[in-house]
N, C-alpha and C positions, 0 to 999 in steps of 0.2 A: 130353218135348219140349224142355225146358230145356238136358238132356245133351245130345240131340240137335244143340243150336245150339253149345252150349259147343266139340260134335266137330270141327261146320266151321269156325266162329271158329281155334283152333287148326289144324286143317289149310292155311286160308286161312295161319295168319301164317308154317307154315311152309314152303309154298309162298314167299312173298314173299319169304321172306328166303334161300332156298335156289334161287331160279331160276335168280339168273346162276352158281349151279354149272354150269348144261349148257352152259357155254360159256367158262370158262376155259382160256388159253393158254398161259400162262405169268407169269413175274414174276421177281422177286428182292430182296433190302433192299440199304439202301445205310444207314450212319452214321457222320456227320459230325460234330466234335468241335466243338463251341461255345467254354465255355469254363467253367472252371471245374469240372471233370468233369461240365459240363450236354454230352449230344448230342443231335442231331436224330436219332431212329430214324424212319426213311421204309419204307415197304414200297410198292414198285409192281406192282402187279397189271394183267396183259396179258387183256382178254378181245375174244373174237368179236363184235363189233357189229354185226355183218351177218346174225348166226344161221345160220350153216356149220353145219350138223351136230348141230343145235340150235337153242333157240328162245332169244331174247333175254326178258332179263328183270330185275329189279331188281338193284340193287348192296348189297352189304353197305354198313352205315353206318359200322361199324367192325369190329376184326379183333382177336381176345385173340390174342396172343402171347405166350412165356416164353423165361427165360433160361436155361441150364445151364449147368454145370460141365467143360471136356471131360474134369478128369481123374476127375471120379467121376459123372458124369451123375446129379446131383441138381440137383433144381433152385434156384434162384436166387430169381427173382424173375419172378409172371405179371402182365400189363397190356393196358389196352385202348388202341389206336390209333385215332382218329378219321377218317374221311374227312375228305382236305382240298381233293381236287380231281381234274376228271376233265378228258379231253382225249384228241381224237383222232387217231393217230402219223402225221405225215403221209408220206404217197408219197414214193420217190425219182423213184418211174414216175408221174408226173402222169397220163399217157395212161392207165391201168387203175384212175382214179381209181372208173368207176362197175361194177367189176369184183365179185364177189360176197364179197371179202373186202375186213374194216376193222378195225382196232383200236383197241380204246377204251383207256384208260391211265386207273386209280381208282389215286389217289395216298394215303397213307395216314400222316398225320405225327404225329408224338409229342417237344414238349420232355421230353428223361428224365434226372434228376441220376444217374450209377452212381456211389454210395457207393461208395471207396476199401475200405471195410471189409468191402464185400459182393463187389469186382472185383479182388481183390490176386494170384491164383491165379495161377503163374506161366506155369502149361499152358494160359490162355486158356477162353473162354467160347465159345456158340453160341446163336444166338438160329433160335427158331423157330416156321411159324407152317402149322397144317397144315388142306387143304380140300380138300371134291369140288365137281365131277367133271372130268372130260374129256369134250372131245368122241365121238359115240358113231363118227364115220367113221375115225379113228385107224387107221391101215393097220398098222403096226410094231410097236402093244401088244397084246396079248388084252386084251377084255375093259375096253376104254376108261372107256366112260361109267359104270361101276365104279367108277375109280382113281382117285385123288385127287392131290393134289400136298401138297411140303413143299417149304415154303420158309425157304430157310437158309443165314445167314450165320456167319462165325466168328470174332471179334475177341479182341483179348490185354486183360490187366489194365491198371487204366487206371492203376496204378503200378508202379514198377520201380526198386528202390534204393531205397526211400522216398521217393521222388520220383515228378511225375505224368509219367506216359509215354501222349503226345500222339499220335493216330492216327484217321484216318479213313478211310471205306473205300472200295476201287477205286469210280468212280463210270462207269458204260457207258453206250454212247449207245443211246437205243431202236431196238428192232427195228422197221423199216418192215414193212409189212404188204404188203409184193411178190409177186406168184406166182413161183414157179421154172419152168422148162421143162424139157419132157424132151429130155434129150441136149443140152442151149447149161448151158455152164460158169457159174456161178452165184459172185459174188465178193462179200464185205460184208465192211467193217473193221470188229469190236467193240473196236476200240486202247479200250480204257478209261483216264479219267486220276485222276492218284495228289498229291492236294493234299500230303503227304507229300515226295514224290519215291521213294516204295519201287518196288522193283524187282517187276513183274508178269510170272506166267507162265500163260497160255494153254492149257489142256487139254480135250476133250473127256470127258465124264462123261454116267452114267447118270441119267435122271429119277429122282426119288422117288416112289415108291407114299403112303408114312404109311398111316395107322390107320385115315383116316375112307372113307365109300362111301355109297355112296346112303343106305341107311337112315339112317346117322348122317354128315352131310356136315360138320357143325361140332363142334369139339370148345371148350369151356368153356376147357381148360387143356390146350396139347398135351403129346404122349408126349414122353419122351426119347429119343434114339440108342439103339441102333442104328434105320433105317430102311430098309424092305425096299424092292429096284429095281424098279421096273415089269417085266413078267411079258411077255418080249420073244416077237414071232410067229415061229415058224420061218426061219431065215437071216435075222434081226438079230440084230443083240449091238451093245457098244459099240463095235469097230470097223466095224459095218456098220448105221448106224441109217439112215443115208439110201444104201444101196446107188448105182454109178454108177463113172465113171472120170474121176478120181479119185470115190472115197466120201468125204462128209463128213469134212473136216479140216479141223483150225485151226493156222495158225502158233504158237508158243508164243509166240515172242518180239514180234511185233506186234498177232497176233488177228485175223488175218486169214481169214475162215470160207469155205472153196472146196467145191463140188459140183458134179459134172456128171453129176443123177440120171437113172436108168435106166426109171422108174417111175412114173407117173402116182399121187398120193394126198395122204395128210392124214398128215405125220410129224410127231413130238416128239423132240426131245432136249435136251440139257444142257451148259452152257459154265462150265468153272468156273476162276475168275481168283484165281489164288494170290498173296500179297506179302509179299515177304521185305525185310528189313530188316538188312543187315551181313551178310547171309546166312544169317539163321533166318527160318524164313517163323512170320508174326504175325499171319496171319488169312486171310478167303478168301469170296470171293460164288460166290454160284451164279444163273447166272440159265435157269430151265426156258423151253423155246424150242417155239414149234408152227409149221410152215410147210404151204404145200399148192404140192406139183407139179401140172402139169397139163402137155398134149399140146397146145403151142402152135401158132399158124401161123406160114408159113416166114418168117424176114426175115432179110437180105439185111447182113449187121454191118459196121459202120464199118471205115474202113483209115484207119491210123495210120503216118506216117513220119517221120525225121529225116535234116537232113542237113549235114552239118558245112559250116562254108560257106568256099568252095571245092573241094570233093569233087564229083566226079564218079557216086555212088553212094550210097544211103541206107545211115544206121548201121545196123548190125547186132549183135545180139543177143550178146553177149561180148567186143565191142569196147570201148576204155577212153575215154572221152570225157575230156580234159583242161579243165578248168574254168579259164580263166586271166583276166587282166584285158585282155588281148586281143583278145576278143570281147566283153568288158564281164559277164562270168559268164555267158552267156545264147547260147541257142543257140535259130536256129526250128527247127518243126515242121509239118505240114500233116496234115489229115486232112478225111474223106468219108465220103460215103456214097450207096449209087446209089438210094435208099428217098427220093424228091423228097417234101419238107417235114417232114420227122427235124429233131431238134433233137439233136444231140450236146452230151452232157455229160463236159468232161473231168476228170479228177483224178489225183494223186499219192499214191501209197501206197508209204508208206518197205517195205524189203526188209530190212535188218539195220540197222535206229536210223540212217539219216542224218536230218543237217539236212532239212528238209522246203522243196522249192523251188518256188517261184510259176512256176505256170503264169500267159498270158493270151493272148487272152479266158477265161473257166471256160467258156463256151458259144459255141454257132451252129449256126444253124439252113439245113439246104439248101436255097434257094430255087427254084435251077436246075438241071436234067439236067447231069451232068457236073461240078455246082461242085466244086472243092476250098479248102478255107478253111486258113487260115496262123495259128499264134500261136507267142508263144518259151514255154522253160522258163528259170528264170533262180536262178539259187542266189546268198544273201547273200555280198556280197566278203568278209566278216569269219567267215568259216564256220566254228560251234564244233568242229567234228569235226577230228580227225587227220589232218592233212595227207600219211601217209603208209599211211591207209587206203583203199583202194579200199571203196564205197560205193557201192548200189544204191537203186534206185527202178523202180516201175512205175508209167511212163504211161499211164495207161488213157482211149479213148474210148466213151462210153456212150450208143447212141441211143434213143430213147425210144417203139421198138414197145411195148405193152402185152403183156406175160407172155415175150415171147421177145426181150426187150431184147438186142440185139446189143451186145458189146464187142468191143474191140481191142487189146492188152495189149503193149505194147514196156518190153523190163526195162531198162532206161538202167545201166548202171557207167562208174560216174567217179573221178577225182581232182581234192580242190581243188588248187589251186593257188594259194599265197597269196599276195596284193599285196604289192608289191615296198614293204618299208618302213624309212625311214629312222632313224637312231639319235635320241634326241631330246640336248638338250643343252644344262647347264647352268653356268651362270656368275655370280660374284659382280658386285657392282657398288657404287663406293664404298672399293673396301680394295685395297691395295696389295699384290701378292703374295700374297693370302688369307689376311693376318693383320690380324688388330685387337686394339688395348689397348684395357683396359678398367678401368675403375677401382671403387672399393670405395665403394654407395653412389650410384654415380651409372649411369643408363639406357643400356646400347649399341644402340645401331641401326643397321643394314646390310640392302641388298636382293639376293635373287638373282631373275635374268633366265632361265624356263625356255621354251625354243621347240621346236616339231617342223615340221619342213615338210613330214610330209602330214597336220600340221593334225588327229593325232588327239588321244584324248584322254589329257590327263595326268596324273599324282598326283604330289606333292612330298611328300618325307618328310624328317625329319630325327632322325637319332641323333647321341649321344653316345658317342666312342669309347674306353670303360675306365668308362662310367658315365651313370648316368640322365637327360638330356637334360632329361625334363620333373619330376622331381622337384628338380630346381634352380630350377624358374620359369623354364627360356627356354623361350620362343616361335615361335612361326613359324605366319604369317597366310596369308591366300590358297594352299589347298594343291592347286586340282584348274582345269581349264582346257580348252576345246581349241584346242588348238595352242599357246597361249602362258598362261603364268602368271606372273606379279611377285610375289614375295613377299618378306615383311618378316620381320625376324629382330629380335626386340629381349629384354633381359636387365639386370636392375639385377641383378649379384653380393653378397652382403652376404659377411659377415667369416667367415661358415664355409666360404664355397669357396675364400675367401683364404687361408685356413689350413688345408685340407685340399691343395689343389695351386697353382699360379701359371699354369701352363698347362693348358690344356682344347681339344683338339680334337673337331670337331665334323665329322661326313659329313653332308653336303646330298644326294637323291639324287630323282632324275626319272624316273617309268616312264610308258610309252607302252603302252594298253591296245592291242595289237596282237591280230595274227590267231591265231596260235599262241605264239610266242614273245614274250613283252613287253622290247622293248629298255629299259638303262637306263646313264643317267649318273651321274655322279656329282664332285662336289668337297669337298675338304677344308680348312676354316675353322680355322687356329690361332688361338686367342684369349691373351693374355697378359695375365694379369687382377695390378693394384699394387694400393697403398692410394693417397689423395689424397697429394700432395705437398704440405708448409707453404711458402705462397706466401709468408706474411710472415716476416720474418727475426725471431727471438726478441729482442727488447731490454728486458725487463723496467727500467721508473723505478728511479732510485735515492734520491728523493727524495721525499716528498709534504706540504705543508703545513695542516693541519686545522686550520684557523680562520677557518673558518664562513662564508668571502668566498665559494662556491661552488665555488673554481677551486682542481684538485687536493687536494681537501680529504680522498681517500681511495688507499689504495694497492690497487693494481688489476694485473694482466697481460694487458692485452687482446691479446698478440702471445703467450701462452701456445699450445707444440706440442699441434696438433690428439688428440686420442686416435687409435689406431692398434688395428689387431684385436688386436692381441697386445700393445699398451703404452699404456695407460689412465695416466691422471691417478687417484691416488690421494689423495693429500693436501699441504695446506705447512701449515707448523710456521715462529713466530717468533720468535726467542730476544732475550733482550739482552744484550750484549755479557760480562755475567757468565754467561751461560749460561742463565738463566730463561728458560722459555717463557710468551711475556706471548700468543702467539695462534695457533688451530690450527682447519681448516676443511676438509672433504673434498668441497667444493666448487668446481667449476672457475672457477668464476663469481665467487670471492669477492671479496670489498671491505671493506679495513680500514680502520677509521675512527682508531685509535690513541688511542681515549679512553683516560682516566685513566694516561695513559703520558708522559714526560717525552721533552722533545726530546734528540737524540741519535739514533749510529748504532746500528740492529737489522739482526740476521742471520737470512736465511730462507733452507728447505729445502724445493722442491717435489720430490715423490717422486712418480714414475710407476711401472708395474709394474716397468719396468726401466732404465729411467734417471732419476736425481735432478740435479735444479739448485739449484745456491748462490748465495748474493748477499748482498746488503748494502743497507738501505734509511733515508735518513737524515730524522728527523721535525724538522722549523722551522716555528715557526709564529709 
């Protein structure tokens, strides 16, 4: 009896823990680089909430995953991922809200340090994490509720040069949980975005089968690569998983996912986002995808138009719209729909990488037979793109029938065309012909006046020309503005620039952060850098009395020439008149007192590095 209970205890837990296999959708990992070679490994799991094809049932609490090697497929490193949060994907189609499909989203997080020592491989790693089942109505697999999924990511070493090489991975926005219709063209942006800035490309790919199936739906520690594809139904493959005209496609270069299925069912397939860096691609998600078609009712899809203003005729499809500041960038539009109380929702999907432009309103809704509603499209006056690229977008209007959402797709090509902008332009102020002396020792100060008059923004630079501007210690304060900047220029020179050169020109220069082209100015500052001049005229005493009254009781040069970069005070030496040297001081400063010395005239010689002075000093006392 004891066995007995022991049988269903276990069978009960593995039920519990193997239930919401009959109803997973999809998923994929995404990881994100913290810091310190700590990342966030996230694993997002897609399941059926609704119980499509399947019964709902518990969630795993957590999920073992491992690491591999791609170039020897051994593995790394296995770990357990905790649940961290669940939440369910909301509708684009609010109206098919209470429609027999929902998606739940189990999120799945882990702080994970990759040791440099265990992630160096230069061929890049693969994390993976493998489970059953599928649902069992799966039209396009044999043998569904069998098949398991593998989910998997591929990221590079997290050094490179000996150094950390920073990377984290495509991150995609979730899949709404919308019906498709059969025959109405079916459109979703998966543009995934790249904290990075790596370049993503967009491919369709096969599901994954893995290892596991009903009997063994969880594995402890998964397999490595290779991984076998799902075991496709006669007339699928990977060019035709969602049959239709067009069949299942995605743009590379935006991700743009299009079908206009043929077929009423429950399909799976595969999206896999590549990212290349300098042009080696460094890693790669995959996210497994389930959708269901269905044979909707008829509705009646929005009309979308433009019309350049003053034209007599709507834009048309391969015409070049000119963007100018003429119309202000912006252009209206109107659109409808004859389905009275539709809510149209509109949007912009870039076509080959443009600037992405504001529509407004984003919505409205028909209130009355007949209405048609107005908004503009309006692209940034300062537009980072190529002014000599033509550049697409589709505006798309989307009403909000449940399962047979009507769209209306107008492909817009344009040209910006950039505001007209003026050169900025700068001037000194304070200096005469844009020259200034400057002396050895002492602070030069001078302002340049930088203005634009369309008031954008500006950056002030300053070089030296033949030489390092800030390794001298000059300056220059207030550097960035809009429209106007004052800036300050100030420089004490000491004795080494005086003796390396006398003149020093200096470029002042002003750039205007423009639309394509950044105009710029510029002036040039000669400086002509002296030493101080000796204001007072040399007259060394010829006399000094030492006795003791206070008054000139010592001999002194206080009219002694200044020191010079290159002609220093050395010493004075003072003889008497037989030649003795009675005193000697290598002091500029000095002060002879003439003790134990006999009145009478002495002879002194002050030596600088390169000039010496004579004289005669006569002691009375």
């Amino acid at each position: 009896m004891k066995h007995v209970r022991l049988f269903l205890l276990l069978c009960i837990a593995f039920l519990s823990q193997t239930t919401f296999a009959n109803h997973l959708v999809g998923g994929e990992f995404q990881i994100t680089y913290q810091s310190n070679f700590t990342y966030q490994i996230q694993l997002n799991v897609y399941g059926d909430a609704a119980g499509l094809n399947g019964p709902q049932g518990n969630e795993d609490q957590f999920v073992d995953v491992a690491t591999f090697s791609k170039q020897t497929n051994q593995m790394v490193e296995a770990f357990r991922i905790p649940i961290s949060s669940t939440f369910f994907v909301p509708y684009v189609n609010l109206q098919c809200k209470n429609a027999s499909i929902q998606t739940k989203v189990l999120q799945y997080r882990l702080q994970k340090y990759l040791a440099p020592a265990l992630y160096s491989n230069p061929n890049g790693y693969y994390i993976v994490w493998d489970r059953c089942c599928r649902n069992s109505g799966i039209a396009n697999i044999q043998q569904p509720n069998f098949a398991g999924f593998v989910f998997y990511a591929e990221f590079p070493a997290v050094t490179k040069n000996a150094a950390a090489f920073i990377n984290s991975s495509p991150v995609l926005p979730p899949m709404p949980p919308d019906i498709l219709c059969v025959q109405e063209l079916y459109q979703y942006s998966l543009q995934a975005t790249d904290a990075d800035g790596d370049q993503l490309v967009y491919e369709l790919s096969e599901p994954m089968y893995g290892s596991t199936d009903q009997q063994f739906p969880i594995q402890s520690v998964p397999n490595p690569a290779p991984y076998r594809p799902v075991i496709w139904q006669p007339g699928y493959g990977l060019a035709n998983m969602i049959p239709g005209s067009p069949a299942l496609n995605i743009n590379a270069t935006t991700g743009l996912l299009s079908v206009r299925p043929q077929n009423a069912g429950l399909y799976v397939f595969a999206v896999t986002i590549s990212e290349f860096r300098n042009n080696v691609k460094i890693g790669e998600v995959r996210r497994d995808i389930q959708v269901k078609v269905t044979a909707c009712q008829s509705n009646q899809k929005p009309k979308l138009s433009l019309r350049l203003p003053g034209a007599t005729q709507d834009y048309q499809e391969g015409d070049t719209l000119f963007v100018t500041d003429a119309t202000d960038y912006c252009y209206p539009f109107s659109f409808s729909d004859s389905n009275l109380g539709q809510t149209i929702t509109l949007e912009v999907v870039p076509v080959n990488f443009a600037q992405k432009p504001v529509i407004t309103p984003a919505s409205g809704t028909i209130a009355q037979a007949g209405q048609t509603l107005t908004g503009q499209i309006c692209w940034a006056d300062c537009n980072v793109n190529s002014p000599n690229t033509l550049y697409k977008v589709n505006l798309i209007a989307r009403d909000n029938a449940c399962g047979n959402a009507g769209t209306d797709t107008l492909e817009l090509t344009y040209l910006v065309v950039p505001k007209p902008n003026a050169k900025p332009v700068i001037v000194t102020q304070n200096l005469v012909n844009n020259e200034a002396s400057a002396q050895v020792g002492q602070t030069l100060n001078f302002n340049l006046l930088s203005t634009d008059s369309d008031q954008d923004d500006l950056v002030v630079s300053m070089e030296g020309v033949g030489f390092n501007a800030a390794a001298l210690s000059m300056n220059l304060t207030s550097l960035t503005g809009k429209g106007e900047v004052r800036s300050g220029f100030s420089w004490t020179p000491a004795c080494e620039q005086f003796l390396e050169r006398t003149e020093y020109d200096l470029r002042f220069k002003v750039k205007d952060n423009s639309c394509f082209t950044d105009h710029i100015d510029t002036v040039l500052v000669k400086v002509w850098l002296a030493e101080n001049p000796d204001l007072v005229e040399f007259l060394p005493p010829n006399i000094f009395t030492p006795n003791g009254d206070g008054f000139n009781d010592k001999f002194v040069m206080p009219t002694l020439p200044k020191d010079k970069c290159n002609d220093v005070f050395m010493e004075i030496r003072i003889f008497s008149r037989w030649g003795h040297q009675v005193y000697d001081s290598k002091d500029r400063n000095f002060a002879w007192n003439g003790k134990n010395i006999s009145d009478g005239v002495y002879y002194y010689r002050v030596k600088f590095e390169k000039k010496t002075y004579k004289g005669y000093v006569t002691i009375v006392r």
